[in-house]
C-alpha positions as CSV (number, residue, x, y, z in Angstrom):
1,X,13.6,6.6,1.8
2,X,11.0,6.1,-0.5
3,X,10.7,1.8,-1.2
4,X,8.2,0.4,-3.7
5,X,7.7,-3.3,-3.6
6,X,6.5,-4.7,-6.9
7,X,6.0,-8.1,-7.8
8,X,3.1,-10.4,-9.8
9,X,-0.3,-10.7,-8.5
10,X,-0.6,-13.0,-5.3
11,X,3.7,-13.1,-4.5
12,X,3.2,-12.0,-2.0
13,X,3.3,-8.4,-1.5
14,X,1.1,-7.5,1.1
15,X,2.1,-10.8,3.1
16,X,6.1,-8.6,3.3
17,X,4.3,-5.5,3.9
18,X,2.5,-7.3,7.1
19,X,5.3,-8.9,8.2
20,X,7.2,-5.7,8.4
21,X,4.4,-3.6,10.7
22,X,4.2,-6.7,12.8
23,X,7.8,-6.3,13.7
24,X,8.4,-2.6,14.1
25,X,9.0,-1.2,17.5
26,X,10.7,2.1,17.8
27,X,9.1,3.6,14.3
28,X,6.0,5.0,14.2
29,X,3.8,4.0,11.3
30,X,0.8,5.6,9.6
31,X,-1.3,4.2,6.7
32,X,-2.8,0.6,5.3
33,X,-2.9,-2.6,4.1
34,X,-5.3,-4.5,1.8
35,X,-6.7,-7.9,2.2
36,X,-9.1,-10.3,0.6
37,X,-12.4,-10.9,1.3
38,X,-13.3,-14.2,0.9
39,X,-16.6,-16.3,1.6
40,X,-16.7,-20.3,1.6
41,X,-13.3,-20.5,0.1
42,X,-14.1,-17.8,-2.7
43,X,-12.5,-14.5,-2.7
44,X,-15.5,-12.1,-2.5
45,X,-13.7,-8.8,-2.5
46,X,-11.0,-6.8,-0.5
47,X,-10.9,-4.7,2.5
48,X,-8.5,-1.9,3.5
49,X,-7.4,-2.5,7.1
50,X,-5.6,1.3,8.4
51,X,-2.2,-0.1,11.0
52,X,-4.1,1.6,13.6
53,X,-6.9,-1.5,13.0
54,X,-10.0,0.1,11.3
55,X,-11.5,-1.4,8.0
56,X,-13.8,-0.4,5.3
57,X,-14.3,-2.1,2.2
58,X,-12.2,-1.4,-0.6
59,X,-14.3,-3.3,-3.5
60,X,-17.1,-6.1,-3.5
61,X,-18.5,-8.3,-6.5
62,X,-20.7,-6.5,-8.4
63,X,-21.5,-4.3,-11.3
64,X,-21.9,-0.7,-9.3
65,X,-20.0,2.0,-10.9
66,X,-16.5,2.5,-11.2
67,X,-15.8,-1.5,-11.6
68,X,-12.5,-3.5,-12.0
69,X,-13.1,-6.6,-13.8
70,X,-16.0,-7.9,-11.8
71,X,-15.6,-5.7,-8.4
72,X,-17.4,-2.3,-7.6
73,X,-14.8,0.2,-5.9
74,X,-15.6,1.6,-3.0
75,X,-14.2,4.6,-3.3
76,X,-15.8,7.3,-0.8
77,X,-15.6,4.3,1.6
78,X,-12.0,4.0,0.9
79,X,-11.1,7.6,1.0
80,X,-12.8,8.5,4.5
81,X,-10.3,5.4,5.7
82,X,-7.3,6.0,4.1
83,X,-6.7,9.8,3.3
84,X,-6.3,10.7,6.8
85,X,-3.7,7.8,7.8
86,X,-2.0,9.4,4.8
87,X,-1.6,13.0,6.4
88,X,1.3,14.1,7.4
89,X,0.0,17.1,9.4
90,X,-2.6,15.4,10.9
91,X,-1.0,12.2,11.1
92,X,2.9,12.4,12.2
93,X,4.8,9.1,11.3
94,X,8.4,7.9,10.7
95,X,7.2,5.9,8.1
96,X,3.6,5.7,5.9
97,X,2.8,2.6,4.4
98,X,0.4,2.4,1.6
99,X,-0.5,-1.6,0.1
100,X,-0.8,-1.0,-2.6
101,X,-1.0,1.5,-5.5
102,X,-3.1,0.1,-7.8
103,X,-5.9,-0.1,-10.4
104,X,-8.5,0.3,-8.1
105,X,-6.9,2.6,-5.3
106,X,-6.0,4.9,-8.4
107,X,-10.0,5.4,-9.1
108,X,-9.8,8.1,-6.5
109,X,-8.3,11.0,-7.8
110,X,-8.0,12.5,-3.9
111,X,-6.0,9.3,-3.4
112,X,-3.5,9.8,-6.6
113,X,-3.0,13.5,-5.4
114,X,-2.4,12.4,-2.4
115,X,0.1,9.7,-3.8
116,X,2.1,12.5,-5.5
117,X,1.9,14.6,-2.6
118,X,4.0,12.4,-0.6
119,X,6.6,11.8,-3.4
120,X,7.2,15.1,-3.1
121,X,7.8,15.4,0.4
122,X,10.9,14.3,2.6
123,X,9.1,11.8,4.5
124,X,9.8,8.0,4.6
125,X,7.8,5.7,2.4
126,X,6.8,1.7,2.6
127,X,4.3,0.7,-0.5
128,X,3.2,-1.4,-3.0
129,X,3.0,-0.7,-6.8
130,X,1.3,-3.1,-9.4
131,X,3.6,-4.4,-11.6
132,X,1.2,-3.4,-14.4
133,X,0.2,-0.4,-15.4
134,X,0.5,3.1,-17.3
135,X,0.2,6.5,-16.1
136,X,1.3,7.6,-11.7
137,X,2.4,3.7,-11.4
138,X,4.4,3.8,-14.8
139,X,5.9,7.6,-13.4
140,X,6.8,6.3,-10.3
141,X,9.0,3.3,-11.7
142,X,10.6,5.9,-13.2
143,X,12.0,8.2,-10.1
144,X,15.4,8.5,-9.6
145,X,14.3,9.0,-5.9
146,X,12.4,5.7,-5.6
147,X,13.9,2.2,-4.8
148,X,11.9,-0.3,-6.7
149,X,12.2,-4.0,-5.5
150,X,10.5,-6.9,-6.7
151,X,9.1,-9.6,-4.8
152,X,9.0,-13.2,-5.8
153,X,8.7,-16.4,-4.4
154,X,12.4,-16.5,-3.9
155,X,13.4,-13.9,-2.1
156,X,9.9,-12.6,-0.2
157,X,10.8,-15.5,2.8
158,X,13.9,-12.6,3.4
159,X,12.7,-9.8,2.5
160,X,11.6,-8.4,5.8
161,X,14.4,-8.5,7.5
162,X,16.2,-7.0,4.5
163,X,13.7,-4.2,4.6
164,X,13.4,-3.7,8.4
165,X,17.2,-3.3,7.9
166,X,16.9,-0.4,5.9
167,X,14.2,1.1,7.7
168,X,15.5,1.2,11.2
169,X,18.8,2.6,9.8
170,X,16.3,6.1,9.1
171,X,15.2,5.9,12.9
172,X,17.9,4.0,15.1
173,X,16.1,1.5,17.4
């Protein structure tokens, strides 16, 4: 099972993604969600939190090389965080979650192998994909072996339990 959730910026994506971890009991997860940094009301970056509850920053306002729109990626940061939740020899799950696939997760080239390394294997898969964009996320809307769904404010209230659903039937409760 490999499910992509899609949907604009701000549907809430990552909100179904959270809701989903917080309700799992019998399946063992591996991997991480994003969230925003924000600082009196203003959204000063994003963090990557791993399910296991360590965080690094992702990106941060500023004009430090590689940049998307006006945030610096952290990339070695997010690479010593992420990459090894995303192992399946070192780390054994049911399921990986990744939130999300994006423009500034795909700056790291260990991180897009790493992407298509799991595509190819036979392991179960919970992530995000930008609605936008060319190149790995355009290739993987295009898998026969992918179920794409998109989340908008109508149906992401249900989409949990829809998901959850579909996920325990891999690993019976």
């Amino acid at each position: 099972m490999k499910l992509f959730l899609t949907g604009s910026p701000g549907v809430g994506k990552t909100t179904v993604i959270r809701a989903i971890t917080h309700r799992l009991k019998s399946v063992s997860c591996a991997g991480f969600y994003t969230e925003e940094i924000r600082q009196s009301g203003e959204r000063v970056g994003f963090r990557i939190v791993t399910l296991h509850g360590q965080e690094a920053t992702l990106a941060s306002l500023g004009t430090r090389n590689p940049t998307v729109g006006k945030y610096s990626i952290h990339i070695e940061e997010f690479e010593k965080l992420a990459l090894p939740y995303l192992d399946t020899v070192a780390t054994p799950a049911d399921l990986y979650i990744i939130d999300e696939i994006g423009k500034m997760e795909l700056l790291s080239g260990r991180f897009r192998s790493k992407v298509i390394e799991l595509l190819g294997q036979p392991i179960n898969l919970l992530a995000t994909l930008s609605k936008k964009g060319d190149g790995l996320i355009d290739q993987i809307k295009r898998r026969r072996d992918v179920e794409i769904i998109e989340v908008t404010r109508k149906n992401r209230d249900e989409l949990p339990e829809a998901l959850l659903r579909k996920i325990y039937a891999i690993k019976p409760q």
